[in-house]
N, C-alpha and C positions, 0 to 999 in steps of 0.2 A: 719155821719161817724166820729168815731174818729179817730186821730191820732195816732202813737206811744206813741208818749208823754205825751199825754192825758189819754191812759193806762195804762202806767207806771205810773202816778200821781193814776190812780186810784187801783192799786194795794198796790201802799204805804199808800194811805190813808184806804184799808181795812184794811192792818196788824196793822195801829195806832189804831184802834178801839179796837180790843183785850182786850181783860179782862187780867188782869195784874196781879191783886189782888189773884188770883186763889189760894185755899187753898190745900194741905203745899206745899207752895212756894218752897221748897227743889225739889219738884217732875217739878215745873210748870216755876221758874225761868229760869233755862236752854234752856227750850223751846223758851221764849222770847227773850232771847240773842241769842241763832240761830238763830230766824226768822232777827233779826232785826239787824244784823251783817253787813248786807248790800248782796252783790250777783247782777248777771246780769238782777234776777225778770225774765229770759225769758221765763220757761215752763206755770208760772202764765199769761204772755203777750201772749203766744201761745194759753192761752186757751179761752180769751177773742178775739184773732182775728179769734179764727176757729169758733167762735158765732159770729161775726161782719161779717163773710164771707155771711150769711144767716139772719141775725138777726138786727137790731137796737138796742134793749135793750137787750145789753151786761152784764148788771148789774145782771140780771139774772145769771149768770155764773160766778160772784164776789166769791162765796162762795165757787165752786169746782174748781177756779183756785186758789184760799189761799190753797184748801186743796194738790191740787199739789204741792205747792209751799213747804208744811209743809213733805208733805212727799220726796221730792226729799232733805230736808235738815237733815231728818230724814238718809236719804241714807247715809249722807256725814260725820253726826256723829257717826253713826257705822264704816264706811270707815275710820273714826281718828282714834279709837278706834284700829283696825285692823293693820291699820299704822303704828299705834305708832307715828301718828302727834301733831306735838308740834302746830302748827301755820296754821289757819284758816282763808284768807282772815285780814290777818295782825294783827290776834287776838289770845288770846288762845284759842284752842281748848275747848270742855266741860269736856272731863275728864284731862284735863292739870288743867283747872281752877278752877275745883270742886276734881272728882276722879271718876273712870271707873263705879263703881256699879248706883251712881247718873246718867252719861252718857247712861249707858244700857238703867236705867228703863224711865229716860225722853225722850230717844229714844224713847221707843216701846209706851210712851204717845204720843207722836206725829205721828206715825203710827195712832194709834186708832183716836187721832184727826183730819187727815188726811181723813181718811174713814167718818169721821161724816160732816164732811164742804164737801166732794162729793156727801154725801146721799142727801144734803138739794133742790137738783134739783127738779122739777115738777115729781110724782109720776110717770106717766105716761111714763115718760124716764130713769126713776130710773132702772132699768133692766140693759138697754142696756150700760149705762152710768159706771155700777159698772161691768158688764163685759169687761167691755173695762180696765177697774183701774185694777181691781183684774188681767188679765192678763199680763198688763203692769207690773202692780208691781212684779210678781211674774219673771217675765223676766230680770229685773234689776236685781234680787237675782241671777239668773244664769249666767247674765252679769260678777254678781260681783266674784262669785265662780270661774268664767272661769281666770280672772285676778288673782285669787289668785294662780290656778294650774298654770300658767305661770310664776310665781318666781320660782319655784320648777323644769319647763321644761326644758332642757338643751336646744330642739328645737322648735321651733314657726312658724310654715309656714305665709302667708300673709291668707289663706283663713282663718284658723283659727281665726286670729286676727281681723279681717274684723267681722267675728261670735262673738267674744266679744263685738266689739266699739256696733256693732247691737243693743245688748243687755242692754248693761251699758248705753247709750244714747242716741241713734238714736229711739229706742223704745217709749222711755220718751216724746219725742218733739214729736213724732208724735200721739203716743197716747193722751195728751195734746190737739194740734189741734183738733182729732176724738173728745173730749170729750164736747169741746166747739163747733164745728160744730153738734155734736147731740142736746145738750141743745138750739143752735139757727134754728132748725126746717132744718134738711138738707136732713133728711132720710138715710137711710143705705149707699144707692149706693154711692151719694156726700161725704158721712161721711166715705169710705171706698177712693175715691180719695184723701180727706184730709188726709186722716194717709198718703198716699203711696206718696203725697209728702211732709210731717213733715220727712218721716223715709229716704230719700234720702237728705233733708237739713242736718239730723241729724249727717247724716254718712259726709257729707265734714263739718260740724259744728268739731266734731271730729277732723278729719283730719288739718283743719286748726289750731285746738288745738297743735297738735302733731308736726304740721310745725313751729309754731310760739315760743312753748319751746325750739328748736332751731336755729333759723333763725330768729326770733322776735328784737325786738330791747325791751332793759331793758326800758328805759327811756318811751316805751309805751304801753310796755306789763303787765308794772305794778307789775314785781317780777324779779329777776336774772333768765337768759337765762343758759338751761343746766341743768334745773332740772332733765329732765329724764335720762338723762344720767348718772348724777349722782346716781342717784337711781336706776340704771342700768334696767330700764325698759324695757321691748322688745315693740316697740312703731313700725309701719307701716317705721318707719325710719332705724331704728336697723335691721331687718326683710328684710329690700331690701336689704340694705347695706353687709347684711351675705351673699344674694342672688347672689350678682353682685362682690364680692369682690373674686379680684385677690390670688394665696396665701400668700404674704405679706403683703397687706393691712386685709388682716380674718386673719392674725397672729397678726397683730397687734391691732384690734379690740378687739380682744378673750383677750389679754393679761390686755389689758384697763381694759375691764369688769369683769375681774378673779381679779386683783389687789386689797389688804382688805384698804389699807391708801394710798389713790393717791393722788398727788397736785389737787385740784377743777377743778383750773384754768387752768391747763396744761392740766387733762385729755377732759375739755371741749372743748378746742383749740384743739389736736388729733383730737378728734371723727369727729367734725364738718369738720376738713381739710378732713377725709377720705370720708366723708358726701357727700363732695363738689367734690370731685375731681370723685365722683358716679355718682352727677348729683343726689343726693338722693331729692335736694332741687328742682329740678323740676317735678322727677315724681313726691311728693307727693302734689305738687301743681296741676299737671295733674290731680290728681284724686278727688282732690277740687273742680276743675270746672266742671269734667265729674259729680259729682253727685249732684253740681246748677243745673248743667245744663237740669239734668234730673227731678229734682226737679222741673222748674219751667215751664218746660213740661206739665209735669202733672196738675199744678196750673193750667193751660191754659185752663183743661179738666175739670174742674171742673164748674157746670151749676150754675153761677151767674153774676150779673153786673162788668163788668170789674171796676168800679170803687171800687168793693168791696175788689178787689183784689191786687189794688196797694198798699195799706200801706204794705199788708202782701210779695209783689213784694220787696220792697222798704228793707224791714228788712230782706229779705234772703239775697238781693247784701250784704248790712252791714255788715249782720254777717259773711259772706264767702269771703269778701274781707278785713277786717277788722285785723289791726296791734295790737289787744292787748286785 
């Protein structure tokens, strides 16, 4: 049995092996400065534990959790693109540091890349393994579509929102697990417990995202607190807050988020005092634990040696209780 850490090491050292030299570099470069940008590596480490769940040789499954790994970064560079993000995990962006047509097309190379380092699984599971991809993937694209119509919504219920995160992430990490618990001999049934609890970590994975931009602490969250707010995001936070707010506190909310040149720092102080004074910071911590909690539920139902299941026990606490 490995470790976390013993994954992550082995994740890093598939991506160093990479052919580098790939010809014209104009197309292939970019690729490798995504992959190797850095990142939390976790839907790659999910898909090696949903094979460790069943399997000892993990290594078997090296190949289509790089390919995860290449297309979930594939995600993130179109998502710049769409942005209009300057700054990617402390870096420029690809079309910041090159320019958008370069960005597109090493994009859609890393898609197709993606798909190639999935296919390389044992023939026999090839099928079920590229059905699982191809719907995930395609579910991210709807994820991402749904975030876009919601800059443009004047309203944004919770269920809806809840239907995005689904989408955009929760989908990914679970499909991920499914994909390695197929490759490590699980069969359908097991490998359908595995997704259903990937897609309930996925969803307080999320939410602790959305808690922690603002309520996080800078100094270990690793970027300035109040991003979405500034970006006037409609986040599971913004979305209570409309829900539960008095008329002067959604007078004063509307006014923040309508505002074109507001002080950073004052509108972040605002939001967060009305935040707090909601109690927004506990429900959407309430709904962190409710969906560990159902998360690890499920793991429990899943037909394998418990000892199989504690590293992957060990990294859901982490991730869901985790300041940054």
């Amino acid at each position: 049995m490995k470790s976390i850490d013993d994954i992550h090491e082995l994740v890093l050292r598939e991506i160093k092996l990479q052919n580098e030299a790939l010809e014209p570099k104009e197309l292939y470069e970019p690729i490798w400065y995504t992959l190797k940008s850095g990142g939390k590596r976790l839907r790659p480490i999910l898909v090696l534990q949903g094979c460790q769940l069943f399997s000892d040789d993990i290594e078997q499954a090296l190949k289509p959790a790089l390919g995860i790994e290449l297309f979930h970064n594939f995600t993130l560079l179109h998502d710049d693109i769409m942005d209009k993000a300057f700054l990617r995990r402390n870096q420029p962006t690809v079309h910041t540091k090159w320019d958008v047509n370069r960005a597109i097309l090493s994009g859609d190379a890393m898609a197709i890349q993606a798909n190639i380092f999935i296919s390389s699984c044992r023939p026999d599971l090839l099928p079920e393994v590229l059905r699982v991809f191809n719907k995930t993937a395609l579910q991210v694209c709807e994820g991402q579509q749904y975030d876009l119509n919601f800059e443009i919504m004047d309203k944004v219920n919770v269920s809806e929102y809840m239907n995005m995160i689904k989408l955009k992430t929760a989908v990914l990490l679970a499909g991920s697990l499914k994909i390695g618990a197929i490759i490590g001999g699980s069969g359908i049934i097991q490998a359908d417990l595995v997704y259903d609890f990937g897609y309930d970590m996925g969803m307080a994975f999320q939410l602790q995202d959305d808690y922690l931009d603002t309520f996080g602490s800078p100094e270990t969250f690793g970027k300035k607190i109040g991003g979405d707010i500034l970006a006037n995001k409609k986040t599971f936070l913004l979305i209570q807050a409309k829900e539960r707010a008095n008329p002067q506190q959604l007078k004063e909310l509307l006014s923040w988020y309508s505002c074109e040149d507001p002080d950073p720092e004052e509108k972040i102080a605002a939001v967060k005092k009305i935040f707090l004074e909601l109690e927004i910071d506990r429900l959407t911590r309430e709904q962190v634990i409710f969906f560990s909690k159902k998360a690890l539920a499920t793991l429990e139902k899943v037909d394998t040696e418990n000892g199989r299941k504690l590293e992957l026990k060990n990294f859901t606490n982490k991730l869901i209780n985790r300041v940054s």
